[in-house]
PDB file as gemmi writes it, atoms N, CA and C in Angstrom:
CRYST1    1.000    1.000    1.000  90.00  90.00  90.00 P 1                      
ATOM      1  N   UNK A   1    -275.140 202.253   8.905  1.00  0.00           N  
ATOM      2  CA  UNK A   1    -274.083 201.814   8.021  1.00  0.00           C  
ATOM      3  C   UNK A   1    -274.478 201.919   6.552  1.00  0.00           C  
ATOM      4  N   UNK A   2    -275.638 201.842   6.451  1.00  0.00           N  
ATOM      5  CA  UNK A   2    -276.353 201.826   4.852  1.00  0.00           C  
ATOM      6  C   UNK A   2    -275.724 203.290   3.767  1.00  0.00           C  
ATOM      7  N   UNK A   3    -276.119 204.311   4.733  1.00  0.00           N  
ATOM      8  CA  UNK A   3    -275.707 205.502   4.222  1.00  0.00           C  
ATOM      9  C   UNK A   3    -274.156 205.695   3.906  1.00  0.00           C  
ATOM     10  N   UNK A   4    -273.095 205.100   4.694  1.00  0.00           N  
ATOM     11  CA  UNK A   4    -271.893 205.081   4.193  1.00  0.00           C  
ATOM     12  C   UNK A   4    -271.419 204.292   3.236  1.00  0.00           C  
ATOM     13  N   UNK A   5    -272.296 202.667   3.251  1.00  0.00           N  
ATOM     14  CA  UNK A   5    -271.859 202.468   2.338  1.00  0.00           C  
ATOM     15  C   UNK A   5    -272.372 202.532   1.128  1.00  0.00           C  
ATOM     16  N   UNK A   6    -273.289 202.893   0.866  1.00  0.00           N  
ATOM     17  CA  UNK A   6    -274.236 203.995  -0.308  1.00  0.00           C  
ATOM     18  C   UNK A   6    -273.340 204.724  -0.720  1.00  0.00           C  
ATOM     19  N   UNK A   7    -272.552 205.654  -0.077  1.00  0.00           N  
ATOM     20  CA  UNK A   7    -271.627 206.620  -0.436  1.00  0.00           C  
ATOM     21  C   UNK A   7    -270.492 206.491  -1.119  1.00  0.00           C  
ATOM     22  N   UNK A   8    -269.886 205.420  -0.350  1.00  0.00           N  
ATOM     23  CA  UNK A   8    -268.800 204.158  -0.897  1.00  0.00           C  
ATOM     24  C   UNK A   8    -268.920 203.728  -1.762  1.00  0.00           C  
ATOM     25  N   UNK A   9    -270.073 203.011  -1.852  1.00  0.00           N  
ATOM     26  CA  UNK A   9    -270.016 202.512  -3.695  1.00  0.00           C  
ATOM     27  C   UNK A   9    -270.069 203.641  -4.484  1.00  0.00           C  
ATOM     28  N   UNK A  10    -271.062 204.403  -4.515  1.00  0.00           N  
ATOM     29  CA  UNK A  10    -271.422 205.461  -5.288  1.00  0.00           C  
ATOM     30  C   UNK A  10    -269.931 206.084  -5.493  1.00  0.00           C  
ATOM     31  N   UNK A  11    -269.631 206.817  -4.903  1.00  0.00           N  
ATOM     32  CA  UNK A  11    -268.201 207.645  -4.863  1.00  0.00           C  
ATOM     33  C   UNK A  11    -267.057 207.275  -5.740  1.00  0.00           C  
ATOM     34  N   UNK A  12    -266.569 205.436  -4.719  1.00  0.00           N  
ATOM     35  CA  UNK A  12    -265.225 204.746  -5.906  1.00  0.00           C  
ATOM     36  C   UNK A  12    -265.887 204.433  -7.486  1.00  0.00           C  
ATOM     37  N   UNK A  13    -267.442 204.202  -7.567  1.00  0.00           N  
ATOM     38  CA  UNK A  13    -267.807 203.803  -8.768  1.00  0.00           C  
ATOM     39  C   UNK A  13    -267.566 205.466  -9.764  1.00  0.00           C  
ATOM     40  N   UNK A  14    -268.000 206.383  -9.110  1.00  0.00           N  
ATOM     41  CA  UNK A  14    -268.119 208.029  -9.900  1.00  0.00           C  
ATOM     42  C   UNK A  14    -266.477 207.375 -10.149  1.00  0.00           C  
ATOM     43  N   UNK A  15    -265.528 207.354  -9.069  1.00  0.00           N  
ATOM     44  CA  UNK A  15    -264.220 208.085  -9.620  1.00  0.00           C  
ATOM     45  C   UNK A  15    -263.564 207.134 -10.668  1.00  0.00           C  
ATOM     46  N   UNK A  16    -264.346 205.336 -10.463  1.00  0.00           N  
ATOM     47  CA  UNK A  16    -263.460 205.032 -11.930  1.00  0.00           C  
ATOM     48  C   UNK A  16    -264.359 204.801 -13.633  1.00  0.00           C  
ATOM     49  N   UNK A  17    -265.454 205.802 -13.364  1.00  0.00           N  
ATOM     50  CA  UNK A  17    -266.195 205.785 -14.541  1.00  0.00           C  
ATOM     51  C   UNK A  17    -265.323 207.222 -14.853  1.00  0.00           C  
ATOM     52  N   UNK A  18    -264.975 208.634 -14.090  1.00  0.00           N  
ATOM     53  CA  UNK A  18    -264.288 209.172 -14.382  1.00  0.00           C  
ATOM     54  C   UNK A  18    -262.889 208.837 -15.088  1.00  0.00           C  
ATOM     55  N   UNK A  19    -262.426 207.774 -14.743  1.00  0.00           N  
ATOM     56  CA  UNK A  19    -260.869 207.698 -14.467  1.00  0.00           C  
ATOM     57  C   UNK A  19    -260.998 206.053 -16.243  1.00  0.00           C  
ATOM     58  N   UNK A  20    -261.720 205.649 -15.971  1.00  0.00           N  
ATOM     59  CA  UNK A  20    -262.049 204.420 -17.706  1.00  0.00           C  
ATOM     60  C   UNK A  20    -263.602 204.811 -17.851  1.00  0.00           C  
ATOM     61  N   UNK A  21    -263.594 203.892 -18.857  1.00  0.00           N  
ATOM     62  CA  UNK A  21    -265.254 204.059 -19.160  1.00  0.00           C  
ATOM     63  C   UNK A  21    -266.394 203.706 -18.560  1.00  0.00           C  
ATOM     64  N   UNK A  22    -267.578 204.017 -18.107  1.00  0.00           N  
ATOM     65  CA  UNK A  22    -268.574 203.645 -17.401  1.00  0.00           C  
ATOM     66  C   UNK A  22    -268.884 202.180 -17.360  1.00  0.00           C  
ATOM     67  N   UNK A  23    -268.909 201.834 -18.403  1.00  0.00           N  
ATOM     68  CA  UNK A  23    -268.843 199.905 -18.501  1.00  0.00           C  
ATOM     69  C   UNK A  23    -267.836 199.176 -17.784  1.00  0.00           C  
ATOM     70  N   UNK A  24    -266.584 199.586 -17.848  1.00  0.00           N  
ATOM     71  CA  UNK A  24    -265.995 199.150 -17.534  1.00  0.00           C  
ATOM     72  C   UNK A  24    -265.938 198.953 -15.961  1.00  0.00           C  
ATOM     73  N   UNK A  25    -266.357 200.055 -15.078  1.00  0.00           N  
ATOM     74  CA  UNK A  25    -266.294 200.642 -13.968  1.00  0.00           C  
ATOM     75  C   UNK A  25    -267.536 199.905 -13.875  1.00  0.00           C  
ATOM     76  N   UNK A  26    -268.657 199.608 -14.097  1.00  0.00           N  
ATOM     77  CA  UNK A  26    -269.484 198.649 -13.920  1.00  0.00           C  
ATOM     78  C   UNK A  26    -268.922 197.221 -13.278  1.00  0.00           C  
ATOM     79  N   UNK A  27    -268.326 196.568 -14.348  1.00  0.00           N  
ATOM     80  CA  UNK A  27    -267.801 195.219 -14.560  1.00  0.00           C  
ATOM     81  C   UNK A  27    -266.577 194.900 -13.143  1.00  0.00           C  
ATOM     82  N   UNK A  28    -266.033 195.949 -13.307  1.00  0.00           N  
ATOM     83  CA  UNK A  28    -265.007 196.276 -11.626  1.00  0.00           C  
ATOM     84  C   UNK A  28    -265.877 196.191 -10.508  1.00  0.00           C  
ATOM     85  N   UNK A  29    -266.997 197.104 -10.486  1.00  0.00           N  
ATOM     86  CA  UNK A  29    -267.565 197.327  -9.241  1.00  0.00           C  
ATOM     87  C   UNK A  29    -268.592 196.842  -8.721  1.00  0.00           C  
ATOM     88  N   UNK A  30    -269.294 196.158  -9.752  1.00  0.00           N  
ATOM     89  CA  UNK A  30    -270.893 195.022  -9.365  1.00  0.00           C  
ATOM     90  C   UNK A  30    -270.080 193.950  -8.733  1.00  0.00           C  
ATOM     91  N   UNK A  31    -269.115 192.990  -8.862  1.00  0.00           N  
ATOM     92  CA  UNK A  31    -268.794 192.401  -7.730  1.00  0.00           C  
ATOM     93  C   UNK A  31    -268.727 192.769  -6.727  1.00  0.00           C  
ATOM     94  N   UNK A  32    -267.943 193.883  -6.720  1.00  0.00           N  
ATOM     95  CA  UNK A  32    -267.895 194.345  -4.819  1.00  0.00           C  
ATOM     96  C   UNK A  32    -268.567 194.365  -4.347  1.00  0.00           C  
ATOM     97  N   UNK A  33    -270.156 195.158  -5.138  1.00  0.00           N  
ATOM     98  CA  UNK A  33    -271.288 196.289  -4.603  1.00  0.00           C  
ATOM     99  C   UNK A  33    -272.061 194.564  -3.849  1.00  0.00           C  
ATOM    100  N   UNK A  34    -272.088 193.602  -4.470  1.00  0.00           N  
ATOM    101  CA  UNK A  34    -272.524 192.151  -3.968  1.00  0.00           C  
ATOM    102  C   UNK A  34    -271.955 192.060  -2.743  1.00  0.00           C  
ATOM    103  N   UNK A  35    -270.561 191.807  -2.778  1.00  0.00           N  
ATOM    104  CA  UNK A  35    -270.076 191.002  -2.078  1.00  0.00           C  
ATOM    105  C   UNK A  35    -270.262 192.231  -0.051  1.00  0.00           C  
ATOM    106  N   UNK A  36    -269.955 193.716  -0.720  1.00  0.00           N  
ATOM    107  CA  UNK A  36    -270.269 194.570   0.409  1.00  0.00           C  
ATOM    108  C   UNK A  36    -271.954 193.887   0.945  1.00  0.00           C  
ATOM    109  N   UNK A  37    -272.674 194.285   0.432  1.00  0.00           N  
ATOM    110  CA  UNK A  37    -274.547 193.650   0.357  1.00  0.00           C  
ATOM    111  C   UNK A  37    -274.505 192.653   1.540  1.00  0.00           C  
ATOM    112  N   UNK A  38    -273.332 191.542   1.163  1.00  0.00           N  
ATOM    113  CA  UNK A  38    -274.052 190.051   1.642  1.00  0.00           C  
ATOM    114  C   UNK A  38    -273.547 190.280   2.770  1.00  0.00           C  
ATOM    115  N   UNK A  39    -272.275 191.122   3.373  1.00  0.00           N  
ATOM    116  CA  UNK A  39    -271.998 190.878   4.672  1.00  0.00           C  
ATOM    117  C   UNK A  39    -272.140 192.131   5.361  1.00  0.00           C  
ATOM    118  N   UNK A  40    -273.294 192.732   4.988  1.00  0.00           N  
ATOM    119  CA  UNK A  40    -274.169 193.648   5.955  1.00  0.00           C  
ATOM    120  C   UNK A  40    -275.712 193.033   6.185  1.00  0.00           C  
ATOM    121  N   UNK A  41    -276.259 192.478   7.438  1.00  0.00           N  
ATOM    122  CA  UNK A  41    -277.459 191.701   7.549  1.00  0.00           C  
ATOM    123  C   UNK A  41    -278.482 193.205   7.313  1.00  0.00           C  
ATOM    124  N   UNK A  42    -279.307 192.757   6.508  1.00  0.00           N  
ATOM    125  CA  UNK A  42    -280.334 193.647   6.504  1.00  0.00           C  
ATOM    126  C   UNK A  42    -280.212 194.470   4.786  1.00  0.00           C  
ATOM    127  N   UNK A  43    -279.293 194.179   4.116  1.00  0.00           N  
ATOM    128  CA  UNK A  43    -279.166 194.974   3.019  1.00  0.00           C  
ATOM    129  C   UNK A  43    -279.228 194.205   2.018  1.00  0.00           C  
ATOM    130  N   UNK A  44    -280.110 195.089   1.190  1.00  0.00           N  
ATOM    131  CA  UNK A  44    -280.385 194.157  -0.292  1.00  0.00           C  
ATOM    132  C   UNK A  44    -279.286 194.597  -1.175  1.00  0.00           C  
ATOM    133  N   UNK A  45    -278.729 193.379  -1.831  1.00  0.00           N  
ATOM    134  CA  UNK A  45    -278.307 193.556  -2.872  1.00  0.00           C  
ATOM    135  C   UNK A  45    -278.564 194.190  -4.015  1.00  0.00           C  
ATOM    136  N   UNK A  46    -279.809 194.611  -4.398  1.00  0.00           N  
ATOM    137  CA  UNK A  46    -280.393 195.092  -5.322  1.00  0.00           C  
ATOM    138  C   UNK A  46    -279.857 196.881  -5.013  1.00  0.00           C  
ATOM    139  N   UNK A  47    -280.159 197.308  -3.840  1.00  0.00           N  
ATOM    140  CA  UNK A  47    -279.573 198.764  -3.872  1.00  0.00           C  
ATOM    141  C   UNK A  47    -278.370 198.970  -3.722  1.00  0.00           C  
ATOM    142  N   UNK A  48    -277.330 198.039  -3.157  1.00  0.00           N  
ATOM    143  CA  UNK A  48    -276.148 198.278  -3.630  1.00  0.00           C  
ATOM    144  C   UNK A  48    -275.673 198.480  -4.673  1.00  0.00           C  
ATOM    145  N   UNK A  49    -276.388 197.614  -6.059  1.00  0.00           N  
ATOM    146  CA  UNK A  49    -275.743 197.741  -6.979  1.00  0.00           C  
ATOM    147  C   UNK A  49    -276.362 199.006  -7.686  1.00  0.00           C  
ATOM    148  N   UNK A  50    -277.768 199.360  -7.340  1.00  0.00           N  
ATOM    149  CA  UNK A  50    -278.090 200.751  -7.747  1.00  0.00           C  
ATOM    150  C   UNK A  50    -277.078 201.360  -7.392  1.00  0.00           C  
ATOM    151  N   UNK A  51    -276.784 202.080  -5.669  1.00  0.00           N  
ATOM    152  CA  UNK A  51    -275.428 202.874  -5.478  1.00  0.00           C  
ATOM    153  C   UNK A  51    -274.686 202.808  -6.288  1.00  0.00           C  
ATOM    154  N   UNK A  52    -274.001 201.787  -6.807  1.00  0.00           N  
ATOM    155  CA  UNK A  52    -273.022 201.285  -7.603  1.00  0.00           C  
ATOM    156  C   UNK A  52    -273.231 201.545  -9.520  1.00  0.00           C  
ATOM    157  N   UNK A  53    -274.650 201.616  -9.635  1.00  0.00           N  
ATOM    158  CA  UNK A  53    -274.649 201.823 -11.551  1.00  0.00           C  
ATOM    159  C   UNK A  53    -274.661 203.432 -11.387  1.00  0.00           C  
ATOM    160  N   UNK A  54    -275.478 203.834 -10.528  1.00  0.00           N  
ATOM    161  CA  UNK A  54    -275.752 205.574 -10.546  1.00  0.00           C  
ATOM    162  C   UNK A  54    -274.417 206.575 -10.485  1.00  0.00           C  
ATOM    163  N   UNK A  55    -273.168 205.570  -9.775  1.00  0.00           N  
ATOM    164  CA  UNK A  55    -271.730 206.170  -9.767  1.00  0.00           C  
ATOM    165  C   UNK A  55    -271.309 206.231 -10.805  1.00  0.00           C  
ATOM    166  N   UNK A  56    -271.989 205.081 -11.440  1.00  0.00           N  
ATOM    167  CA  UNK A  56    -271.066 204.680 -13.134  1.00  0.00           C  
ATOM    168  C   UNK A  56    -271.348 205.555 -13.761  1.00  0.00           C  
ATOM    169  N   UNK A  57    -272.923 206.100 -13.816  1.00  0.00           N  
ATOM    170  CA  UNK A  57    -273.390 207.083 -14.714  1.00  0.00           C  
ATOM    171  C   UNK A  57    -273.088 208.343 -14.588  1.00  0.00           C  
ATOM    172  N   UNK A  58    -272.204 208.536 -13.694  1.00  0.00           N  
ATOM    173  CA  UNK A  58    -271.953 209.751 -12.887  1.00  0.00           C  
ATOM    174  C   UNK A  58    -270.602 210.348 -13.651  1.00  0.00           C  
ATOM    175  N   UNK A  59    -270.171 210.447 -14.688  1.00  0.00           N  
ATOM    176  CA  UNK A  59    -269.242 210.656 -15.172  1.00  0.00           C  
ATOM    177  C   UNK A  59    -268.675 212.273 -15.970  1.00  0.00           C  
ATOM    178  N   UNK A  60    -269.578 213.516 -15.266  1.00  0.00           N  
ATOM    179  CA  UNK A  60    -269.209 214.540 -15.914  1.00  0.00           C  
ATOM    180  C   UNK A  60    -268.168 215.183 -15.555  1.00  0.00           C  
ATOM    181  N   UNK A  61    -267.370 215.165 -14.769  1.00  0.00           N  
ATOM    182  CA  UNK A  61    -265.738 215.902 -14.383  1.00  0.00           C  
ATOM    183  C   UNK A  61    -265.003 215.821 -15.490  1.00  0.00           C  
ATOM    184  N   UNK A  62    -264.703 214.939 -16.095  1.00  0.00           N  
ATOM    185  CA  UNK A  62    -263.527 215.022 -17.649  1.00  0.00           C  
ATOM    186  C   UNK A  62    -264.486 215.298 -18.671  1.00  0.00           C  
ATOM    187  N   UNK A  63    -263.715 216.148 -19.439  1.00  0.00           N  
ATOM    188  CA  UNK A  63    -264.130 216.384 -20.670  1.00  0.00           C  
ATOM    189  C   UNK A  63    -263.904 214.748 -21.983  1.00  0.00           C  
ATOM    190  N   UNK A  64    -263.334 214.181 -21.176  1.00  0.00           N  
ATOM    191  CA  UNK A  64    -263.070 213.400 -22.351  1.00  0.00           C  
ATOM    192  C   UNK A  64    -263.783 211.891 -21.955  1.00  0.00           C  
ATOM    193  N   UNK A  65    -265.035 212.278 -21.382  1.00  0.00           N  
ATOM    194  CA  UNK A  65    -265.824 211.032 -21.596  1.00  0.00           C  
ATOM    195  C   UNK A  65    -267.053 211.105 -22.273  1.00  0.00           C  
ATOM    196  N   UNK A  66    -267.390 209.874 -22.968  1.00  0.00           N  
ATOM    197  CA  UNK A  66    -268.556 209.797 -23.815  1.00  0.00           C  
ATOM    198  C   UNK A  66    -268.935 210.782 -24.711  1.00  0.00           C  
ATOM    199  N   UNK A  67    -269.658 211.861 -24.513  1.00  0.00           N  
ATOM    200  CA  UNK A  67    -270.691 212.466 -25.121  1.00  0.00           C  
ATOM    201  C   UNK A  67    -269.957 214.019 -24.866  1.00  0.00           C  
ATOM    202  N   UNK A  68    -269.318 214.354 -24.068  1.00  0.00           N  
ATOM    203  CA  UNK A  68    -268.795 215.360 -23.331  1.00  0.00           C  
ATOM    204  C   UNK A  68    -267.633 215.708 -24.470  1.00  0.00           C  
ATOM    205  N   UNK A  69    -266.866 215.102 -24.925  1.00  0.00           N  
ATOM    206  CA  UNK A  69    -265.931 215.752 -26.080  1.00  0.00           C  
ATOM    207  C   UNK A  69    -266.410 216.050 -27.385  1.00  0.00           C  
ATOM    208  N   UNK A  70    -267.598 215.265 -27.512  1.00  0.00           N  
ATOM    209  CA  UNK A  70    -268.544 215.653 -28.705  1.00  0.00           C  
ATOM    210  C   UNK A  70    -268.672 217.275 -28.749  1.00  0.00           C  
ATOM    211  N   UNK A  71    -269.107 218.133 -27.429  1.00  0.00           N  
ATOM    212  CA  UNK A  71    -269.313 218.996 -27.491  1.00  0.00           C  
ATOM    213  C   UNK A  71    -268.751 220.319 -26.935  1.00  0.00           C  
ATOM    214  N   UNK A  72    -267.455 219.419 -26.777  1.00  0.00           N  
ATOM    215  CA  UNK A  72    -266.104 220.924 -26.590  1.00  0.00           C  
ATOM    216  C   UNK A  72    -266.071 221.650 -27.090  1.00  0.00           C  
ATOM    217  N   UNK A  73    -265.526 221.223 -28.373  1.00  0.00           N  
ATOM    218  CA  UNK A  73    -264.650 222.206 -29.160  1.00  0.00           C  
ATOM    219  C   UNK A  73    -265.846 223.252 -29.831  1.00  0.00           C  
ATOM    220  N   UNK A  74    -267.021 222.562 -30.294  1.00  0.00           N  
ATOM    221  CA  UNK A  74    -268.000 223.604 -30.724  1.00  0.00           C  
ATOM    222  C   UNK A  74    -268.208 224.303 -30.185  1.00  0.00           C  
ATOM    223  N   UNK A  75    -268.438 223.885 -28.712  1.00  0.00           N  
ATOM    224  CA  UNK A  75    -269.095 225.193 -27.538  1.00  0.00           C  
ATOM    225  C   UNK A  75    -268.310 225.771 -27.139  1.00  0.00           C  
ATOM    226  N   UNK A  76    -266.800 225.473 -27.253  1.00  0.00           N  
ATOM    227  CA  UNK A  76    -265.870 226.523 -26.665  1.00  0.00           C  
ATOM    228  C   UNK A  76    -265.931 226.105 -25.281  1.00  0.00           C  
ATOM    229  N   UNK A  77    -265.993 225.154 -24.736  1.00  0.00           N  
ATOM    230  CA  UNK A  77    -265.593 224.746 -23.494  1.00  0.00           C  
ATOM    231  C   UNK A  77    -264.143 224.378 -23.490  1.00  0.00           C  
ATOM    232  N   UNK A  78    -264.149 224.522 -21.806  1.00  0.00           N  
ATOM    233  CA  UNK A  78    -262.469 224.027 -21.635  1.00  0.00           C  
ATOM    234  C   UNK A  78    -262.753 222.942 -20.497  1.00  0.00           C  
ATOM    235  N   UNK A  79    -261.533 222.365 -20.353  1.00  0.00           N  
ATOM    236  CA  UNK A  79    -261.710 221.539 -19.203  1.00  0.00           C  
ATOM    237  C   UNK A  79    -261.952 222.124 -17.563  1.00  0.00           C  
ATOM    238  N   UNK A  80    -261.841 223.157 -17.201  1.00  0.00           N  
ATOM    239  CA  UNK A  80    -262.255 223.620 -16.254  1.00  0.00           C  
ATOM    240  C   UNK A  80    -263.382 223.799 -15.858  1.00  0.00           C  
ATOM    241  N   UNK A  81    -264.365 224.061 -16.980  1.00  0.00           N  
ATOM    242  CA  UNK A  81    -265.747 224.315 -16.980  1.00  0.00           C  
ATOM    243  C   UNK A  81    -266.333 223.253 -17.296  1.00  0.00           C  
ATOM    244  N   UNK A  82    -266.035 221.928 -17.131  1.00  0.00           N  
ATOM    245  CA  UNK A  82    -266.380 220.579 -16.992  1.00  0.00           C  
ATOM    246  C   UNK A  82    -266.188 220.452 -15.998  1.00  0.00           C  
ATOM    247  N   UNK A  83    -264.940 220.488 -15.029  1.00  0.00           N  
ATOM    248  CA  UNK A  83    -264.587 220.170 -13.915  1.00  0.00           C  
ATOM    249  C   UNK A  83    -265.515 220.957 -13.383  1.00  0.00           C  
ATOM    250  N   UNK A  84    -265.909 222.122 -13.099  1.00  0.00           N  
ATOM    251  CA  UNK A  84    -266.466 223.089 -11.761  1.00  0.00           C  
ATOM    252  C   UNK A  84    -268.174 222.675 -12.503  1.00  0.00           C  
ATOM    253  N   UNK A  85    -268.747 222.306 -13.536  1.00  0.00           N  
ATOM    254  CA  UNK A  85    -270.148 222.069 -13.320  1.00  0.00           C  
ATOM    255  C   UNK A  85    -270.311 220.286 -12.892  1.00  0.00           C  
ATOM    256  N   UNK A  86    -269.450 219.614 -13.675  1.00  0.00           N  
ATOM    257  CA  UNK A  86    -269.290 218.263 -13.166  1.00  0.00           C  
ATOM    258  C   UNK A  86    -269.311 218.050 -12.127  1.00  0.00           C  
ATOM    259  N   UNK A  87    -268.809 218.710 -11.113  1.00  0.00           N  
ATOM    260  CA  UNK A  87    -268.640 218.561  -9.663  1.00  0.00           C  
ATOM    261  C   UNK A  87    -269.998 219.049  -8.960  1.00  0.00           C  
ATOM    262  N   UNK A  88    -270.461 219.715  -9.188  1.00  0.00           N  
ATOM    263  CA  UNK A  88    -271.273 220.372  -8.811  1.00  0.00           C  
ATOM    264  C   UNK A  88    -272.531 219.074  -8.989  1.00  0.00           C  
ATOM    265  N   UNK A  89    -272.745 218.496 -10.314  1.00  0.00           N  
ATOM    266  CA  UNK A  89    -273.617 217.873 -10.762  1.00  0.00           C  
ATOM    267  C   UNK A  89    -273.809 216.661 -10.037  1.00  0.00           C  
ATOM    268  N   UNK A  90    -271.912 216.189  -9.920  1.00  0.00           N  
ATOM    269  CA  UNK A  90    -271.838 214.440  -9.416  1.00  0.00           C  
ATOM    270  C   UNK A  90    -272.239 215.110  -8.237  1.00  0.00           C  
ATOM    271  N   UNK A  91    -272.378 216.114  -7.152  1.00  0.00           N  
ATOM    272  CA  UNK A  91    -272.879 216.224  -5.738  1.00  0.00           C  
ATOM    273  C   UNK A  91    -273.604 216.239  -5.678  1.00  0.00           C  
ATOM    274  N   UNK A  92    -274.810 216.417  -6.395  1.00  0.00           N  
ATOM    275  CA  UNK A  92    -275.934 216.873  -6.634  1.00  0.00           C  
ATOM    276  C   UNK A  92    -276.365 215.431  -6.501  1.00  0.00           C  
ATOM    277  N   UNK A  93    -276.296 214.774  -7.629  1.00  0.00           N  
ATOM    278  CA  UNK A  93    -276.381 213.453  -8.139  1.00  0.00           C  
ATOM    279  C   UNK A  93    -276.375 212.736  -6.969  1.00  0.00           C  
ATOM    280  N   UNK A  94    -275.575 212.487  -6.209  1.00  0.00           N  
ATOM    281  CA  UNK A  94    -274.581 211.895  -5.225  1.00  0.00           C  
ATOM    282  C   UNK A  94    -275.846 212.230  -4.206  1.00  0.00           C  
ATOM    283  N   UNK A  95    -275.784 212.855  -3.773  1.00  0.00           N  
ATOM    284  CA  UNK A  95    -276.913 213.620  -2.177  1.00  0.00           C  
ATOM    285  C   UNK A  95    -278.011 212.829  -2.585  1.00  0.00           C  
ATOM    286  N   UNK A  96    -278.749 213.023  -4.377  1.00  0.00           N  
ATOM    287  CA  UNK A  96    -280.058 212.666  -4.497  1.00  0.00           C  
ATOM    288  C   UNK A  96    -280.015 210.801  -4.671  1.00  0.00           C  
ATOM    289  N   UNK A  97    -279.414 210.429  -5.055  1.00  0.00           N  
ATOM    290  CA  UNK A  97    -279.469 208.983  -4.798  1.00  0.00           C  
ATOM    291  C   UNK A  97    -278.922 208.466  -3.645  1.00  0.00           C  
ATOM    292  N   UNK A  98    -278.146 208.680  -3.175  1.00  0.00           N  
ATOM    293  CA  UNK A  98    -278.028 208.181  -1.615  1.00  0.00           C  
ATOM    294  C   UNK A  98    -278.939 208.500  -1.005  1.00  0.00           C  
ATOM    295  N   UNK A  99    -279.533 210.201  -0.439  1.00  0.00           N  
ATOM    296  CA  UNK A  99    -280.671 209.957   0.326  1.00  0.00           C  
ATOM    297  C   UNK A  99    -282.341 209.066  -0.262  1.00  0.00           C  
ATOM    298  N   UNK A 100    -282.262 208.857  -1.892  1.00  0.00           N  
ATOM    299  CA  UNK A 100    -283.528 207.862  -2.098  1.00  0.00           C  
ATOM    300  C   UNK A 100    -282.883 206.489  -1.674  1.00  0.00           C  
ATOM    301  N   UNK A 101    -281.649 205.618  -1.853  1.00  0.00           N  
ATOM    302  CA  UNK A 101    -281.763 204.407  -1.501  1.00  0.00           C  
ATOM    303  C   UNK A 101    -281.667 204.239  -0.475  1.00  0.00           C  
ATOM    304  N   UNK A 102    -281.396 205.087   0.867  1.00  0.00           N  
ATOM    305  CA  UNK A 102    -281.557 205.218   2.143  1.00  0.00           C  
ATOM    306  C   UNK A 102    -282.485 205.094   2.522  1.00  0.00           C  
ATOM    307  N   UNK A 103    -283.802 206.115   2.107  1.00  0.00           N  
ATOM    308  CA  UNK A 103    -284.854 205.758   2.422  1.00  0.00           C  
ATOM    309  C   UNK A 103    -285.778 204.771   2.205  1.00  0.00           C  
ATOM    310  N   UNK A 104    -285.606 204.109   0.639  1.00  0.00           N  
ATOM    311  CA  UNK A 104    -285.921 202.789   0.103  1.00  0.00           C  
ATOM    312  C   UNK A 104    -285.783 201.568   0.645  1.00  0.00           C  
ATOM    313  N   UNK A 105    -284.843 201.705   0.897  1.00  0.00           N  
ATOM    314  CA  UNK A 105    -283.315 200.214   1.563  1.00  0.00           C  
ATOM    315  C   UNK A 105    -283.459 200.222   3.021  1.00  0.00           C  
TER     316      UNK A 105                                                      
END                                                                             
């Protein structure tokens, strides 16, 4: 069960650091990432909420978060070419922290 719900947090946390700002998507989702924790016997709270910050940080699909619009218009990026490396990255991202708190946890 660890691995799904590793995925779970991680995943809804990526899509609403995508969707508002990473803080914010924090402040939404560290309750849950707890409250999921306490009613699985055997799981620390502590890596849930890892699952849960590493989603937050996970925010390269839109061009229009953080640091990412800083460097549109200079580089001649478009939003597509955010979307297709973003994706690529949050999977990346995604595979490598779920399989470490799996094995950790």
């Amino acid at each position: 069960y660890k691995r799904q719900l590793f995925s779970l947090l991680f995943f809804l946390a990526a899509i609403f650091s995508n969707l508002a700002s990473n803080a914010a998507a924090a402040v939404i989702m560290a309750p849950v990432a707890v409250r999921i924790a306490a009613g699985i016997d055997g799981m620390e709270p502590k890596a849930a909420l890892l699952a849960m910050a590493y989603g937050c940080s996970c925010n390269f699909i839109v061009p229009f978060s953080q640091c990412n619009l800083l460097v549109m218009a200079p580089g001649g990026y478009r939003a597509r070419d955010y979307i297709r490396t973003g994706l690529a990255l949050s999977i990346v991202m995604a595979i490598t922290t779920i399989a470490t708190l799996y094995l950790l946890g």
